[in-house]
N, C-alpha and C positions, 0 to 999 in steps of 0.2 A: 651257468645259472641253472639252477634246478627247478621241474615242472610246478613244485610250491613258491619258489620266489614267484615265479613268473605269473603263476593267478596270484599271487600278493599285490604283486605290483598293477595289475590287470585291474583287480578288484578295488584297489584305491585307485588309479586313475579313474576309473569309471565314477566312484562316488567325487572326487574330488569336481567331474567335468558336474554331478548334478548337485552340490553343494553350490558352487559358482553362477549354475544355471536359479538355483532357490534367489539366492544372494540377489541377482540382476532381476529376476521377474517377481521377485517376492517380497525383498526388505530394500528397493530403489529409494530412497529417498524422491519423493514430488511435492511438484509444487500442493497444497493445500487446493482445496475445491470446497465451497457449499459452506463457507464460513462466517461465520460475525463477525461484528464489533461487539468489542464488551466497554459500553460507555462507562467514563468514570469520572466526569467531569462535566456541570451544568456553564454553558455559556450562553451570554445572548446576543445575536448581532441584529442592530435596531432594533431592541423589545423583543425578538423573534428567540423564542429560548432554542437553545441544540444538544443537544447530552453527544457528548464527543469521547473518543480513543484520545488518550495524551498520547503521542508517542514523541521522546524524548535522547532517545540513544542511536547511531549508526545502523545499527540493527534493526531495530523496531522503524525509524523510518526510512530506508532501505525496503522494507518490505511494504511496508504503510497498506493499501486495501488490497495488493495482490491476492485472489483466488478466493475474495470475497465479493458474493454472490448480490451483493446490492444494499444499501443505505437504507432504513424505514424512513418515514416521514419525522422530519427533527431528530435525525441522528448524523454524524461526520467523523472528521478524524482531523487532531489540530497536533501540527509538527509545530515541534518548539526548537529553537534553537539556539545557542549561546548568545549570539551577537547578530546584529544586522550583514545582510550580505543576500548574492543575488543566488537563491537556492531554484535550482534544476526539478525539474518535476520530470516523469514519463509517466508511460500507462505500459508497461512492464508487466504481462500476466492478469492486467483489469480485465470485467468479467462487465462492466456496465461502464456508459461513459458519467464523468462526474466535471461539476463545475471547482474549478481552482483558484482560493481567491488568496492573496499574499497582504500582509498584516503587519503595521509599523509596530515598532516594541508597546506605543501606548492601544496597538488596536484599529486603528483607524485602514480601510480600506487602500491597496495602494495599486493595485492590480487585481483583475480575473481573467481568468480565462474561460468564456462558457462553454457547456454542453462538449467539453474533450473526451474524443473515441477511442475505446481500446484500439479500433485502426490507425490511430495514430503513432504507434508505436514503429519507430523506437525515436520518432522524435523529441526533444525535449524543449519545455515550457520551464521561462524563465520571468521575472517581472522587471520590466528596464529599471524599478525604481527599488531600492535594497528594503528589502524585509527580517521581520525578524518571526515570525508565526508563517504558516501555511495554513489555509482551513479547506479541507476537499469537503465537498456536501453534493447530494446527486445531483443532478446536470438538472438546470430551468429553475434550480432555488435560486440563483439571484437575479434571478428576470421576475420570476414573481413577486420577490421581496424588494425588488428594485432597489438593486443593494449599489450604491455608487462609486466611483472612486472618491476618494478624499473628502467623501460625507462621511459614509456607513463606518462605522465600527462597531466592534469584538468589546465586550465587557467579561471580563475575566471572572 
């Protein structure tokens, strides 16, 4: 091999080791930080209006408030989903804890869970009674709003 291949090869090893090093310290993919909700939907549970995130697809609630930095006053996030069934919740990457309340297809109250911590993770919150909505809202809305089982409902 001659002294040009050899800084050839020299000189592309080297950029390739600092292409790789750009690639992992520079274009990583992360989780999101410091994010909203973009409400897109007026609901009210008891009279109590909430401008809510629909999120509707494996994706969207898979990710649901991950690396979102906190709920305003009357704002949520309401997972919808096909059919009734007992839907899993964690707090995956949550940045605040949030109260989690599960929602019969007509709306009606069927479980919460209050004031759940991101140190709860990776446990998962499930409602013994099948739901068809989720509605996460910040942690102490349904103590305030004394939101009940099998009174309160969601008006769509």
């Amino acid at each position: 091999m001659t002294t040009a291949h050899k800084t050839f090869f020299a000189v592309l090893s080297a950029a390739a080791i600092v292409a790789a090093a750009l690639l992992f310290f520079v274009w990583t993919p992360s989780e999101p930080q410091g994010l909203s909700i973009q409400p897109s939907q007026t609901i009210t549970l008891d009279d109590v209006p909430l401008s809510v995130a629909v999120v509707d697809t494996p994706l969207t609630r898979e990710r649901g408030l991950s690396g979102i930095t906190g709920l305003a006053e009357g704002e949520g996030m309401l997972f919808v989903f096909e059919e009734d069934g007992a839907h899993s919740f964690w707090m995956k990457d949550m940045l605040f804890p949030i109260d989690i309340l599960w929602l019969a297809g007509d709306g009606t109250v069927v479980h919460v869970e209050p004031a759940v911590s991101p140190d709860s993770y990776p446990t998962s919150f499930t409602s013994p009674t099948p739901a068809r909505y989720v509605l996460e809202v910040a942690a102490g809305f349904a103590a305030e709003h004394r939101v009940k089982v099998g009174e309160s409902k969601v008006v769509f």
